[in-house]
PDBQT receptor file of N, H, CA, C and O in Angstrom, charges set to zero:
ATOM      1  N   UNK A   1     -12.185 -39.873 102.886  1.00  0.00    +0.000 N 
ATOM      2  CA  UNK A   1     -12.246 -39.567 101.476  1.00  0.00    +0.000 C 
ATOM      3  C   UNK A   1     -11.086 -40.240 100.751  1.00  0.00    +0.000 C 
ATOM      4  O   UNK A   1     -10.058 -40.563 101.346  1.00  0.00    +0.000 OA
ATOM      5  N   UNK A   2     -11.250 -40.410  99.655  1.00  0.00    +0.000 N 
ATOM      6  H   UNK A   2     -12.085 -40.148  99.171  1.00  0.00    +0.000 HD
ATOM      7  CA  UNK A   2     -10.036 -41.783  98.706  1.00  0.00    +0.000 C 
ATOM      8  C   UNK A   2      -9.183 -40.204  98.175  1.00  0.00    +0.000 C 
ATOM      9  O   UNK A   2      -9.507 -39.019  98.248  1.00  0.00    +0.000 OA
ATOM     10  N   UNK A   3      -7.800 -41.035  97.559  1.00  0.00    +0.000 N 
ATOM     11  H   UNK A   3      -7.536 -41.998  97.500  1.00  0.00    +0.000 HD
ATOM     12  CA  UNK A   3      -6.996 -40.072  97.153  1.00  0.00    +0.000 C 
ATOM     13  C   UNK A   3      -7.350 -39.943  95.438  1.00  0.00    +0.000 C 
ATOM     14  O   UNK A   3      -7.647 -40.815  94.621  1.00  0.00    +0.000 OA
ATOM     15  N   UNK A   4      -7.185 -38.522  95.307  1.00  0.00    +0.000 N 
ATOM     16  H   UNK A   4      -6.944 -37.814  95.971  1.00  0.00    +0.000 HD
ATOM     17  CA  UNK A   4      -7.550 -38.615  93.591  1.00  0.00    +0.000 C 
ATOM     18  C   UNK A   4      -6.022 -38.388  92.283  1.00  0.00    +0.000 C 
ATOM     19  O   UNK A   4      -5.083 -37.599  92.179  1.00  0.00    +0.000 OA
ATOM     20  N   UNK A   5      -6.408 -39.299  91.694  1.00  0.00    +0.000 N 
ATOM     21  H   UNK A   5      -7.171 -39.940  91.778  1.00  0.00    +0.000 HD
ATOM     22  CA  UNK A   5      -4.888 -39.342  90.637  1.00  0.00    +0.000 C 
ATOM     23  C   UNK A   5      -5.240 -38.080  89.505  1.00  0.00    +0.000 C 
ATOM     24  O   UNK A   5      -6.342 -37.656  89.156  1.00  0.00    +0.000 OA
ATOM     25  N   UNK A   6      -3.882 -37.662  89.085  1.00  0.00    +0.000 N 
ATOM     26  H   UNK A   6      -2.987 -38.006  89.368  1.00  0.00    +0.000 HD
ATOM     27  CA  UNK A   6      -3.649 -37.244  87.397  1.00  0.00    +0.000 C 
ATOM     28  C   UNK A   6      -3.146 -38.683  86.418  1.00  0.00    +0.000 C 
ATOM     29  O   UNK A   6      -1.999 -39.121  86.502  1.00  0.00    +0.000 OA
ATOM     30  N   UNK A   7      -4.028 -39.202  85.656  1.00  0.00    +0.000 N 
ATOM     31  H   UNK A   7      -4.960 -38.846  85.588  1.00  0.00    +0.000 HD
ATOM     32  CA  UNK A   7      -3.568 -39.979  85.419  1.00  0.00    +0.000 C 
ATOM     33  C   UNK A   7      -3.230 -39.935  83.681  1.00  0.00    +0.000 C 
ATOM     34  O   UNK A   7      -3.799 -39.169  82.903  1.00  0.00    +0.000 OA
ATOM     35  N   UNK A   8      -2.241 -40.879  83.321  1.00  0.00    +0.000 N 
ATOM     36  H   UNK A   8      -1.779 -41.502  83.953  1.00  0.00    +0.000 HD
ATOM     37  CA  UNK A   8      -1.839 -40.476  81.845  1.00  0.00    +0.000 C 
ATOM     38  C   UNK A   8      -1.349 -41.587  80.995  1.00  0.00    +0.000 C 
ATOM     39  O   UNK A   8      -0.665 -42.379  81.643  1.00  0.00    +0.000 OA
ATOM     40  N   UNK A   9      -1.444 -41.796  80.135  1.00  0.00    +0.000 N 
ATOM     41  H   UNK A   9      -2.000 -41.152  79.608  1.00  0.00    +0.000 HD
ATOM     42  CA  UNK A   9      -0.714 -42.953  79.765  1.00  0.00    +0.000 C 
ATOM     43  C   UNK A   9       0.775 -42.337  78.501  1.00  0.00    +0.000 C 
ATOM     44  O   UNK A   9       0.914 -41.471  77.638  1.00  0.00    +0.000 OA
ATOM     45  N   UNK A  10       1.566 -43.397  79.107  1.00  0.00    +0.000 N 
ATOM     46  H   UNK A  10       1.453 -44.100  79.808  1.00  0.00    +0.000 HD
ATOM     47  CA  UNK A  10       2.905 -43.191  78.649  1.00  0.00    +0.000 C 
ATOM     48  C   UNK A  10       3.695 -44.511  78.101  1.00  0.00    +0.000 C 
ATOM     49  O   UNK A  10       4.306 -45.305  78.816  1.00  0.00    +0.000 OA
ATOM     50  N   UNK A  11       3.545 -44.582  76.600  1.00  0.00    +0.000 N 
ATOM     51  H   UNK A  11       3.049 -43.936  76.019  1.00  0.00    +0.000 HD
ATOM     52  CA  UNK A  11       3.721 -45.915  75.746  1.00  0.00    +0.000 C 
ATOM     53  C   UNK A  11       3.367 -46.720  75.998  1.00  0.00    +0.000 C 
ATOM     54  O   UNK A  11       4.048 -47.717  76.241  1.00  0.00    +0.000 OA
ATOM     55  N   UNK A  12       1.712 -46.636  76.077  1.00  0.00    +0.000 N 
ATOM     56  H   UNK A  12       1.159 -45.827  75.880  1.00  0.00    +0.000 HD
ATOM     57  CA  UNK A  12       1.076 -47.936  76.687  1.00  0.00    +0.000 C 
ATOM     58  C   UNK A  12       0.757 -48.453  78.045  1.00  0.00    +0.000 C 
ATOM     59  O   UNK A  12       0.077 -49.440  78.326  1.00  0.00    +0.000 OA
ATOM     60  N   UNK A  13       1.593 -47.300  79.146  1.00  0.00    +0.000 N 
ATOM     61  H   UNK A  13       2.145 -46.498  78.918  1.00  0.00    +0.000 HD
ATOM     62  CA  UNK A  13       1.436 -47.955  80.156  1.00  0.00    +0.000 C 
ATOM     63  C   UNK A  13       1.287 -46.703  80.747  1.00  0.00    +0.000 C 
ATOM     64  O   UNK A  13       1.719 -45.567  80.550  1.00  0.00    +0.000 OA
ATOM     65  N   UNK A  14       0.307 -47.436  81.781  1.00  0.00    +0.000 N 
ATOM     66  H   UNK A  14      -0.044 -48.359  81.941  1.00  0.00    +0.000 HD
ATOM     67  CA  UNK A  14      -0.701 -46.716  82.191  1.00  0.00    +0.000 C 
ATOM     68  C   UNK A  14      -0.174 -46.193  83.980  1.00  0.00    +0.000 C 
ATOM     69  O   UNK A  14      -0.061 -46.972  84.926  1.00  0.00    +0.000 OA
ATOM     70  N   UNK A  15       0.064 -44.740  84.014  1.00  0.00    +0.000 N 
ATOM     71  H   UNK A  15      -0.027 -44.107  83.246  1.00  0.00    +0.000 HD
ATOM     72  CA  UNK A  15       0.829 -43.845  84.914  1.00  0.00    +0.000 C 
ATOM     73  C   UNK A  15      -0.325 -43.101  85.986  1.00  0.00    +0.000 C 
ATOM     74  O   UNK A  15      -1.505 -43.383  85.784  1.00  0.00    +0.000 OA
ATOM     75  N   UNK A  16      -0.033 -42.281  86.968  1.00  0.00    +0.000 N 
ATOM     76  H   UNK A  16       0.926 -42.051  87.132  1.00  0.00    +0.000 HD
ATOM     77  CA  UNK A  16      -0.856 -41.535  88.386  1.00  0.00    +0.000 C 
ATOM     78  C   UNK A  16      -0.272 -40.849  89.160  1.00  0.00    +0.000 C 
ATOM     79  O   UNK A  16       0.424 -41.415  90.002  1.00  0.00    +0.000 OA
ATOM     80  N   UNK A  17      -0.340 -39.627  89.145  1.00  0.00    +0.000 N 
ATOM     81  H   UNK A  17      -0.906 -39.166  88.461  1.00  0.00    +0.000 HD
ATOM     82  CA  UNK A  17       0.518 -38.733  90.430  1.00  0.00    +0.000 C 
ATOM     83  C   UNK A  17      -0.739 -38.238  90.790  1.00  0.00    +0.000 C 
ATOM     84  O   UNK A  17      -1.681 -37.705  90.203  1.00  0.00    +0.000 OA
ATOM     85  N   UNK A  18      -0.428 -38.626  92.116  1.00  0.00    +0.000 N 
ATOM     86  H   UNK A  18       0.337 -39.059  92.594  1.00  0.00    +0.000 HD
ATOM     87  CA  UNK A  18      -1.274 -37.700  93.371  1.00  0.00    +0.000 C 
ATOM     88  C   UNK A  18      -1.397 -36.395  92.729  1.00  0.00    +0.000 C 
ATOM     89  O   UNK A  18      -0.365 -35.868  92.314  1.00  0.00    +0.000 OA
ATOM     90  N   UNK A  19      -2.969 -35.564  92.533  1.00  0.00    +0.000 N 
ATOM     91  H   UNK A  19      -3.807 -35.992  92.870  1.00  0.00    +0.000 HD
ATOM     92  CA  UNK A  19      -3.407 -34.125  91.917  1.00  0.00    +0.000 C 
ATOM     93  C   UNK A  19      -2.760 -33.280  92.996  1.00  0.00    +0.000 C 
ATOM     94  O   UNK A  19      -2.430 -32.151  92.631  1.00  0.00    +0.000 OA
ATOM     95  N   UNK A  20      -2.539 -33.581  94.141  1.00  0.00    +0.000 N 
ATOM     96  H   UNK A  20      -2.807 -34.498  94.438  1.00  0.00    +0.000 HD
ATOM     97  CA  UNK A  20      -1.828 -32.463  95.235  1.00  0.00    +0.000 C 
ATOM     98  C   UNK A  20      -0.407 -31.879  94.859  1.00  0.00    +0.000 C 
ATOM     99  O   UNK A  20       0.040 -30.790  95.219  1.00  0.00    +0.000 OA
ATOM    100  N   UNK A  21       0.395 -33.101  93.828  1.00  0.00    +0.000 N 
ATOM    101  H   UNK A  21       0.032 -33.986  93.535  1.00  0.00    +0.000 HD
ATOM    102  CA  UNK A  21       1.481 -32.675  93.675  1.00  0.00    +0.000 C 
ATOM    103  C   UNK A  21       1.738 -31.870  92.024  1.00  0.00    +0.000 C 
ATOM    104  O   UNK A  21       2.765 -31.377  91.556  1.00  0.00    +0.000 OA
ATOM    105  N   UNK A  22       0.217 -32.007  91.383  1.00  0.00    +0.000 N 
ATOM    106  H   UNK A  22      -0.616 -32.407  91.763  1.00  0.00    +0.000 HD
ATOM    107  CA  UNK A  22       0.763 -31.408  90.317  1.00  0.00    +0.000 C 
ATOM    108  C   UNK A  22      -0.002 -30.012  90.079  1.00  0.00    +0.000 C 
ATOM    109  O   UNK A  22      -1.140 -29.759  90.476  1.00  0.00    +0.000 OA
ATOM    110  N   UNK A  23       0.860 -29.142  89.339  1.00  0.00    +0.000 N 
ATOM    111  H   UNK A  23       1.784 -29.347  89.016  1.00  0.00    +0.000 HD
ATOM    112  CA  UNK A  23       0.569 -27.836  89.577  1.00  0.00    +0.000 C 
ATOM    113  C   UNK A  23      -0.188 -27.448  88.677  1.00  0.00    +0.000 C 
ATOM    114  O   UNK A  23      -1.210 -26.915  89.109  1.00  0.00    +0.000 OA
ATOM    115  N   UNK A  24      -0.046 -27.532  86.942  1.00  0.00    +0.000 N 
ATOM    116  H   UNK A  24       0.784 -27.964  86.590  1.00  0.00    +0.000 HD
ATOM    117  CA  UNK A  24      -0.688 -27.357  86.527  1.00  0.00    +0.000 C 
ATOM    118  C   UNK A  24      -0.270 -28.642  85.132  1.00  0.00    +0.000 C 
ATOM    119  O   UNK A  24       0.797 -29.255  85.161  1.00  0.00    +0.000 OA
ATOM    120  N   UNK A  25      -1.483 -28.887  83.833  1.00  0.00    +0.000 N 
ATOM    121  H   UNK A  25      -2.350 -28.389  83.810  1.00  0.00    +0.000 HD
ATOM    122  CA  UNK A  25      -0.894 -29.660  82.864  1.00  0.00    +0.000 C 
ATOM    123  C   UNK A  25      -1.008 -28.693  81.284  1.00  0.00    +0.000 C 
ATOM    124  O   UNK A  25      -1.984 -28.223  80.700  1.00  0.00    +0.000 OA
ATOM    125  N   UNK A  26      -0.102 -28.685  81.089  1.00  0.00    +0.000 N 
ATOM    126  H   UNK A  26       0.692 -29.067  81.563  1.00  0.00    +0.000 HD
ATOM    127  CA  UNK A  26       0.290 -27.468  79.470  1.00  0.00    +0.000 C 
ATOM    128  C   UNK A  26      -0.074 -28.526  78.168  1.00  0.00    +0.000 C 
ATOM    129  O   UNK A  26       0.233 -29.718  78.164  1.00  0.00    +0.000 OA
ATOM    130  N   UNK A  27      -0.711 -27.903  77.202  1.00  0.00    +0.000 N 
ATOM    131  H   UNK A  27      -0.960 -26.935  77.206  1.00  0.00    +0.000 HD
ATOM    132  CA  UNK A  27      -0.160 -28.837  75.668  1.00  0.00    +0.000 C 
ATOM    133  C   UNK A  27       1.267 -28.496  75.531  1.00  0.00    +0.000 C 
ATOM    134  O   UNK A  27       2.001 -27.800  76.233  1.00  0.00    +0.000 OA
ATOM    135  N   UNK A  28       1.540 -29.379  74.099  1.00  0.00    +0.000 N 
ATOM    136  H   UNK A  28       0.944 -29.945  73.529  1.00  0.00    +0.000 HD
ATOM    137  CA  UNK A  28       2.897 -29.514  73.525  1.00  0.00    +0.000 C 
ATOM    138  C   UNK A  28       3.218 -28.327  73.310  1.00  0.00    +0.000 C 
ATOM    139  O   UNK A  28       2.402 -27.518  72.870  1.00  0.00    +0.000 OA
ATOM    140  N   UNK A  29       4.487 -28.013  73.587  1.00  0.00    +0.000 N 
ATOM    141  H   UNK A  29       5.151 -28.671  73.944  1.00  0.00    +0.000 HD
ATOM    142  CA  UNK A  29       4.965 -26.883  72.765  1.00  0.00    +0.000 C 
ATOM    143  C   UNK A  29       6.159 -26.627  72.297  1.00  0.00    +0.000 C 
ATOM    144  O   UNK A  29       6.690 -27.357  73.134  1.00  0.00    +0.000 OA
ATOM    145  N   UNK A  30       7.030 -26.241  71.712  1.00  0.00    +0.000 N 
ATOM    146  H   UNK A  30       6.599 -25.647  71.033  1.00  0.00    +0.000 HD
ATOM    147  CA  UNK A  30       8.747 -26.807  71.038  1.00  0.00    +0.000 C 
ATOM    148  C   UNK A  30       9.337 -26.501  72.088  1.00  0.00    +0.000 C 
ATOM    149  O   UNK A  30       8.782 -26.162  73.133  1.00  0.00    +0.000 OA
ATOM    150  N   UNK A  31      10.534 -26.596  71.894  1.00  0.00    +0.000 N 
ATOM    151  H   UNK A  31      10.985 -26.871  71.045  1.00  0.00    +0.000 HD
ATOM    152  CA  UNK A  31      11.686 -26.022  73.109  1.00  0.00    +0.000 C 
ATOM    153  C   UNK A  31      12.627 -26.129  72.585  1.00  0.00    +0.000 C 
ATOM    154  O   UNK A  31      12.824 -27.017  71.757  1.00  0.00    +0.000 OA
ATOM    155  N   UNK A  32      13.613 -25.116  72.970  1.00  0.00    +0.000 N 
ATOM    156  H   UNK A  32      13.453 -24.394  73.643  1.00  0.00    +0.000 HD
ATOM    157  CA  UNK A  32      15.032 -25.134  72.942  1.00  0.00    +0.000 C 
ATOM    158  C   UNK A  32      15.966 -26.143  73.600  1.00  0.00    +0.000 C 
ATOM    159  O   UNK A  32      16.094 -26.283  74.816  1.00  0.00    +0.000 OA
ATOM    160  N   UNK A  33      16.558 -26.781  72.720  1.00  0.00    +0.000 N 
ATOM    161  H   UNK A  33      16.454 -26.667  71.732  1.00  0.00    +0.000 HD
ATOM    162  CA  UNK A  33      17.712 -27.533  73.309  1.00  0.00    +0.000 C 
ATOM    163  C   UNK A  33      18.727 -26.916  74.489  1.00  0.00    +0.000 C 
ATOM    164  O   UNK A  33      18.967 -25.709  74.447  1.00  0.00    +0.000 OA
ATOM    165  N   UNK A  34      19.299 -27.706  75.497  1.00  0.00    +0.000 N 
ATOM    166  H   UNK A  34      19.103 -28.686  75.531  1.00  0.00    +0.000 HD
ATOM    167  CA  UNK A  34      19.995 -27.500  76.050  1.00  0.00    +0.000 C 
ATOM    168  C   UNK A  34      21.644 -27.668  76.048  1.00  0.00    +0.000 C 
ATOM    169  O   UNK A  34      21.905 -28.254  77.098  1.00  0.00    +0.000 OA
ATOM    170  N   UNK A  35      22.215 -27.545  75.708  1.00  0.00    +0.000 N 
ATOM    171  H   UNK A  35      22.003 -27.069  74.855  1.00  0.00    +0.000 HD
ATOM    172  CA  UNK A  35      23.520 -28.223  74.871  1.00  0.00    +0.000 C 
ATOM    173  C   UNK A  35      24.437 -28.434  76.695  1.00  0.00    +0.000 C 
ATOM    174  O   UNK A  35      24.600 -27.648  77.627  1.00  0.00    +0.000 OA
ATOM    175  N   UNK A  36      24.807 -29.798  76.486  1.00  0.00    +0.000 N 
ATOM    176  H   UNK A  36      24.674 -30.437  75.728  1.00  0.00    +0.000 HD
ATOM    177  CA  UNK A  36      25.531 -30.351  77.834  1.00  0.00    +0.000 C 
ATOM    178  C   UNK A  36      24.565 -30.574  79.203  1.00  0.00    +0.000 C 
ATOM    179  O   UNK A  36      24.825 -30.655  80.404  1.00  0.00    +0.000 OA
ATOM    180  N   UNK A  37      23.358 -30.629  78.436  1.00  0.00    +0.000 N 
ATOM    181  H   UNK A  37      23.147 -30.562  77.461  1.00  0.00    +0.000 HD
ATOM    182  CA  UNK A  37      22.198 -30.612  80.264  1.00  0.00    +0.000 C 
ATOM    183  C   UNK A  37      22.061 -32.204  79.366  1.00  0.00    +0.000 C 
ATOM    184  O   UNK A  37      22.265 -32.592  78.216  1.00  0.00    +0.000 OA
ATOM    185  N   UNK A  38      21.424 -33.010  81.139  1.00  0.00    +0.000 N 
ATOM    186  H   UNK A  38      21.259 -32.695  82.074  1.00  0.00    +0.000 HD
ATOM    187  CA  UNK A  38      21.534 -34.047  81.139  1.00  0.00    +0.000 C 
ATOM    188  C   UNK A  38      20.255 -34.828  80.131  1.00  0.00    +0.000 C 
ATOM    189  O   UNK A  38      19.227 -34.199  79.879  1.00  0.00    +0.000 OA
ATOM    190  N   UNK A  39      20.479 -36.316  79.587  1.00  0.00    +0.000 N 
ATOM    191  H   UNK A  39      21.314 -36.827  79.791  1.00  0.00    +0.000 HD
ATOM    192  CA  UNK A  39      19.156 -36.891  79.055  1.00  0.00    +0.000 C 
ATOM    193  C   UNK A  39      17.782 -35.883  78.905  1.00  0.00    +0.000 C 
ATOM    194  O   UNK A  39      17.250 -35.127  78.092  1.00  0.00    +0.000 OA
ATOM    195  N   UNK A  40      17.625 -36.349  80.088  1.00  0.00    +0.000 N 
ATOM    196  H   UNK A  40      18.057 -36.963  80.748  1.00  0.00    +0.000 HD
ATOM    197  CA  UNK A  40      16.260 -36.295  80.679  1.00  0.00    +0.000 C 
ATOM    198  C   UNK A  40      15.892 -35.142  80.121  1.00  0.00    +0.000 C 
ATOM    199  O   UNK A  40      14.746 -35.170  79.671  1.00  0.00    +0.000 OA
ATOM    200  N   UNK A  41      16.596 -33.918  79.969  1.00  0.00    +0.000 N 
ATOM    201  H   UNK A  41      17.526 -33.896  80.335  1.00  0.00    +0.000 HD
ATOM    202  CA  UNK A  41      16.238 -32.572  79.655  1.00  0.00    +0.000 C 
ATOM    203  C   UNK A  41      15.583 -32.576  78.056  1.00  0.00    +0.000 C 
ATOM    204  O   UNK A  41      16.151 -32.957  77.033  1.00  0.00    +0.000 OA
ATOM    205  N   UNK A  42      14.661 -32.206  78.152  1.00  0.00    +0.000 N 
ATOM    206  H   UNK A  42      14.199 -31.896  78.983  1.00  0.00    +0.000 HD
ATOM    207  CA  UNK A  42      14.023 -32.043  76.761  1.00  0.00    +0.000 C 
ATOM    208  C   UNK A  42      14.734 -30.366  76.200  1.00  0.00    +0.000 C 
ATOM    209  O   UNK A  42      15.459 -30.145  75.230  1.00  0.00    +0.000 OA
ATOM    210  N   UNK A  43      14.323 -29.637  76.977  1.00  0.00    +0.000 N 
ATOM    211  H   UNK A  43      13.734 -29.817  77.765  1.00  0.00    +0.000 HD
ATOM    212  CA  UNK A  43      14.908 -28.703  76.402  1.00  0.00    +0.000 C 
ATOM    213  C   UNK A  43      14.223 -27.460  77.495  1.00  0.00    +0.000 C 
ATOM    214  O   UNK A  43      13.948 -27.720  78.667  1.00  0.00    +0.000 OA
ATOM    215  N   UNK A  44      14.002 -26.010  76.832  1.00  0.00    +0.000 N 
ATOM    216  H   UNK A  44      14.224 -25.798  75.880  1.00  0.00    +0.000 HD
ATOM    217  CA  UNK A  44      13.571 -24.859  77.916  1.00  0.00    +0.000 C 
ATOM    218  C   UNK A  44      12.054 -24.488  76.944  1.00  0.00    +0.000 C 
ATOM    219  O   UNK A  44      11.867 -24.834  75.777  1.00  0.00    +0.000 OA
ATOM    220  N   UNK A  45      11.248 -23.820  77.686  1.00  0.00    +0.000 N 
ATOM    221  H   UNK A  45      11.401 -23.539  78.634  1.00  0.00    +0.000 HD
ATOM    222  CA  UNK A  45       9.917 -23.540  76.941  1.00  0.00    +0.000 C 
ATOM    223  C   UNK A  45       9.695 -22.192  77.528  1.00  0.00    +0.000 C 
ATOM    224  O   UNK A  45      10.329 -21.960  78.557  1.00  0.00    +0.000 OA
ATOM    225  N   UNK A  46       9.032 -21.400  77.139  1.00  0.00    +0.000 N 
ATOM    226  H   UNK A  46       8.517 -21.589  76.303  1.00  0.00    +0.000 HD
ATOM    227  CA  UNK A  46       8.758 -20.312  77.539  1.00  0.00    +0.000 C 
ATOM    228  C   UNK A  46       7.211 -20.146  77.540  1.00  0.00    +0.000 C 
ATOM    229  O   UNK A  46       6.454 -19.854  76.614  1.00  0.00    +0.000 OA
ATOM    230  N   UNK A  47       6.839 -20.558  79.523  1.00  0.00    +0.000 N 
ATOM    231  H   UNK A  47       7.455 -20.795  80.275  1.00  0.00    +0.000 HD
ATOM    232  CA  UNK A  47       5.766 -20.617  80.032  1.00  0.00    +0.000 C 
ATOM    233  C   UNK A  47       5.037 -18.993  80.195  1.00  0.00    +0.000 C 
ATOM    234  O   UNK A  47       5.788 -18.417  80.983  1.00  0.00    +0.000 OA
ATOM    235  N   UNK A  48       4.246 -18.313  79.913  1.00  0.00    +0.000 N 
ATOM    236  H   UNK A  48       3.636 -18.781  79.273  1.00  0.00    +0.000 HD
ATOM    237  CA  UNK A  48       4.012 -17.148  80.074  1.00  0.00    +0.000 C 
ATOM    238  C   UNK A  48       5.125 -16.050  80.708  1.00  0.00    +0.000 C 
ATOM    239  O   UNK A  48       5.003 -15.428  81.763  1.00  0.00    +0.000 OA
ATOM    240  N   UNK A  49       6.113 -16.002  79.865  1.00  0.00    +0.000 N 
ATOM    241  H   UNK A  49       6.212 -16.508  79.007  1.00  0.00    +0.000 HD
ATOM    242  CA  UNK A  49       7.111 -15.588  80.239  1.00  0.00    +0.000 C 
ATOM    243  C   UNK A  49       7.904 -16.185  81.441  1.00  0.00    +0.000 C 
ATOM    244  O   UNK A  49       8.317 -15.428  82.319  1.00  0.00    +0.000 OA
ATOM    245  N   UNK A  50       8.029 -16.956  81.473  1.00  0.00    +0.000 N 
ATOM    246  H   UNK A  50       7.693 -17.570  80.760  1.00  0.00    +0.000 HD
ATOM    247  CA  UNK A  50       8.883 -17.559  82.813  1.00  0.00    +0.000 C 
ATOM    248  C   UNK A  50       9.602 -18.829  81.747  1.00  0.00    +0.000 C 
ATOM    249  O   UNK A  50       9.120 -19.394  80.765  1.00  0.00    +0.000 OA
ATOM    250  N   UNK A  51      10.968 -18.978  82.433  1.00  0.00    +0.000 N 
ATOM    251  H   UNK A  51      11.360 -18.519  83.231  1.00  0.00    +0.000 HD
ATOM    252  CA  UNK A  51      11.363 -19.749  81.537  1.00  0.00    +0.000 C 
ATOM    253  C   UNK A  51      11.562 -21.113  82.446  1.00  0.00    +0.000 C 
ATOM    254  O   UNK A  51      12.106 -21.174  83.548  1.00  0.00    +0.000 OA
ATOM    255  N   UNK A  52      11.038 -22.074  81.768  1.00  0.00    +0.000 N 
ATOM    256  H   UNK A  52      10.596 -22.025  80.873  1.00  0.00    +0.000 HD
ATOM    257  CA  UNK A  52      10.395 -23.626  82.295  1.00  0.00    +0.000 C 
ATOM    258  C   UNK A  52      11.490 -24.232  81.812  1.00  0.00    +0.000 C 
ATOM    259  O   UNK A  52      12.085 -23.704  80.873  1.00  0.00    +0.000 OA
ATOM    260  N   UNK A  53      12.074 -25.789  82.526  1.00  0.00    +0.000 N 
ATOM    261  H   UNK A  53      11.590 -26.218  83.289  1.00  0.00    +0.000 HD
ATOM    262  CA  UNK A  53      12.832 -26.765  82.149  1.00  0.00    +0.000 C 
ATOM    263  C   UNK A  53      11.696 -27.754  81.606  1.00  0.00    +0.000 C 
ATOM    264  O   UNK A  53      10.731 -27.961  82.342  1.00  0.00    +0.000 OA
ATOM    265  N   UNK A  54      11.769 -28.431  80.241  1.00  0.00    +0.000 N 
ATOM    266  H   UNK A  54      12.553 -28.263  79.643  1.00  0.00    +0.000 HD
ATOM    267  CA  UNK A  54      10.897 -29.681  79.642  1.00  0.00    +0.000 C 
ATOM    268  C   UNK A  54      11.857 -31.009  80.002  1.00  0.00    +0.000 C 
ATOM    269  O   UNK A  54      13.031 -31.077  79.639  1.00  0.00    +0.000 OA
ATOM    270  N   UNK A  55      11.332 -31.813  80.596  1.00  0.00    +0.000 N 
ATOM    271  H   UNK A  55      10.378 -31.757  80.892  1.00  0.00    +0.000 HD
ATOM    272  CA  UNK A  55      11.754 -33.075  80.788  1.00  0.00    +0.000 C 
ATOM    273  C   UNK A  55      11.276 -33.879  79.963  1.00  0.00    +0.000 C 
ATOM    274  O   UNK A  55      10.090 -33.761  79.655  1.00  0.00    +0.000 OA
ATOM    275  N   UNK A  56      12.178 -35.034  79.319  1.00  0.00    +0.000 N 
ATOM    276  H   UNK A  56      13.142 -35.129  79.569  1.00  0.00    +0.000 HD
ATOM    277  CA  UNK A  56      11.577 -36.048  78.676  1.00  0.00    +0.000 C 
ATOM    278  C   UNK A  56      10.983 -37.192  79.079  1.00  0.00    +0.000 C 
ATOM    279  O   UNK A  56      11.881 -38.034  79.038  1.00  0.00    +0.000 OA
ATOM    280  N   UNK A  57       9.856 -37.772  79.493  1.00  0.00    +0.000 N 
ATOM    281  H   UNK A  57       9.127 -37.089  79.526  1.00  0.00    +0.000 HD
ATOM    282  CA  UNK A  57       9.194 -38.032  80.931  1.00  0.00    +0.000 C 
ATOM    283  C   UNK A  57      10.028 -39.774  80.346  1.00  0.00    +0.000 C 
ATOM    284  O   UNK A  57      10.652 -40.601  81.010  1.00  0.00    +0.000 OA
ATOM    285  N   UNK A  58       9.767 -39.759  79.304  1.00  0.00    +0.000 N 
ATOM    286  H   UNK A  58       9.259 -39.086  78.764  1.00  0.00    +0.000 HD
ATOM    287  CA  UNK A  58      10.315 -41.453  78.545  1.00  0.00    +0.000 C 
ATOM    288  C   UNK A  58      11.688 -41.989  79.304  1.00  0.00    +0.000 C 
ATOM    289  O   UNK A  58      11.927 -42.942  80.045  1.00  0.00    +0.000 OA
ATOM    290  N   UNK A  59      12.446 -40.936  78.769  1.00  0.00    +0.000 N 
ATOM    291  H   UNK A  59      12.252 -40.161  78.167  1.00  0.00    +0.000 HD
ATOM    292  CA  UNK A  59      13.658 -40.914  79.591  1.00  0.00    +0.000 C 
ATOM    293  C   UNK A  59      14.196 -40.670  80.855  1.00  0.00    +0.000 C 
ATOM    294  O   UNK A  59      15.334 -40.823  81.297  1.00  0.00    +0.000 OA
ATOM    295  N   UNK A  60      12.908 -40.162  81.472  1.00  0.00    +0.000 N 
ATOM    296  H   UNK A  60      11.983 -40.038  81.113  1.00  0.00    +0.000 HD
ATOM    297  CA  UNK A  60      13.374 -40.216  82.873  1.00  0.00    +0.000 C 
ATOM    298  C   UNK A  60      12.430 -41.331  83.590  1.00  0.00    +0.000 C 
ATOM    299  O   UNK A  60      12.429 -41.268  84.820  1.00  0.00    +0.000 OA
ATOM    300  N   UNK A  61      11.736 -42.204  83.076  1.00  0.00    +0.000 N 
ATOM    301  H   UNK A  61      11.736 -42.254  82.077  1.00  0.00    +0.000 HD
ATOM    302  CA  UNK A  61      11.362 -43.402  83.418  1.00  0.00    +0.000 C 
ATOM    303  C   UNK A  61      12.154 -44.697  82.864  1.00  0.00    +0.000 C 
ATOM    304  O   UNK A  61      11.882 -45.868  83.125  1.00  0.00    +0.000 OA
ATOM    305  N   UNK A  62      13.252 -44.192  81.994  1.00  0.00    +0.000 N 
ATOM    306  H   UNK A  62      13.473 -43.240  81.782  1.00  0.00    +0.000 HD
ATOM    307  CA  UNK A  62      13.755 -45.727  81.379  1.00  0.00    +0.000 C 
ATOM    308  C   UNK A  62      12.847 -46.112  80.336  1.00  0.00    +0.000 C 
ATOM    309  O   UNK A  62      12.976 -47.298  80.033  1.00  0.00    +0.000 OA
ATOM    310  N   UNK A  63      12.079 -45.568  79.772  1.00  0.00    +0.000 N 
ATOM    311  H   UNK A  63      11.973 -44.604  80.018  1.00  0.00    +0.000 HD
ATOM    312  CA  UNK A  63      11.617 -45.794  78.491  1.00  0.00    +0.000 C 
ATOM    313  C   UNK A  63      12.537 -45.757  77.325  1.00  0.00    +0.000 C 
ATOM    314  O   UNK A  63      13.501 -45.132  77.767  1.00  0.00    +0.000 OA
ATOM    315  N   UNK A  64      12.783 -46.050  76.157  1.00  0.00    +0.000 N 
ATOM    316  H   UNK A  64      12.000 -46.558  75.798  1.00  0.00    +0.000 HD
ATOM    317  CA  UNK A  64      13.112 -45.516  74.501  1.00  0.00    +0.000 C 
ATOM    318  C   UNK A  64      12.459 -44.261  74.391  1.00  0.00    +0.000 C 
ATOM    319  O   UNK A  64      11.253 -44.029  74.475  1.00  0.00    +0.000 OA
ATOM    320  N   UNK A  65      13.478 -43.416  74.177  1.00  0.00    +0.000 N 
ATOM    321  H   UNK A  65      14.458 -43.604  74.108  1.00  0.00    +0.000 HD
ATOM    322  CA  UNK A  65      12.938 -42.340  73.500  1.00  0.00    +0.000 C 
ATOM    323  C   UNK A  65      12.124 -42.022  72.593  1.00  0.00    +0.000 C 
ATOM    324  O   UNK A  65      11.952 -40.838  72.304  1.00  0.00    +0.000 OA
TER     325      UNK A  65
């Protein structure tokens, strides 16, 4: 059997993670800044009560923000 992607595009260019590794996919939603957490950190979101780290996927590929 072939392997199956999540696939997405991200400024044009066209991205795939193995579906085994992803858990679930959310819409947008705001977040709180992190004050002194690194780049990449978009900020915190509040996933059905659990509190989630947002990554900025741009920036953690070397994209422009």
């Amino acid at each position: 059997m072939g392997r199956q992607f999540a696939t997405f595009l991200l400024d044009g260019l066209y991205f795939g993670i193995d579906v085994r590794q992803v858990q679930e996919v959310i819409r947008y939603q705001p977040s709180t800044p992190v004050p002194l957490a690194p780049a990449v950190v978009h900020g915190l979101i509040n996933l059905r009560g659990q509190i989630v780290t947002a990554i900025d996927l741009r920036r953690r590929v070397g994209l422009t923000a």
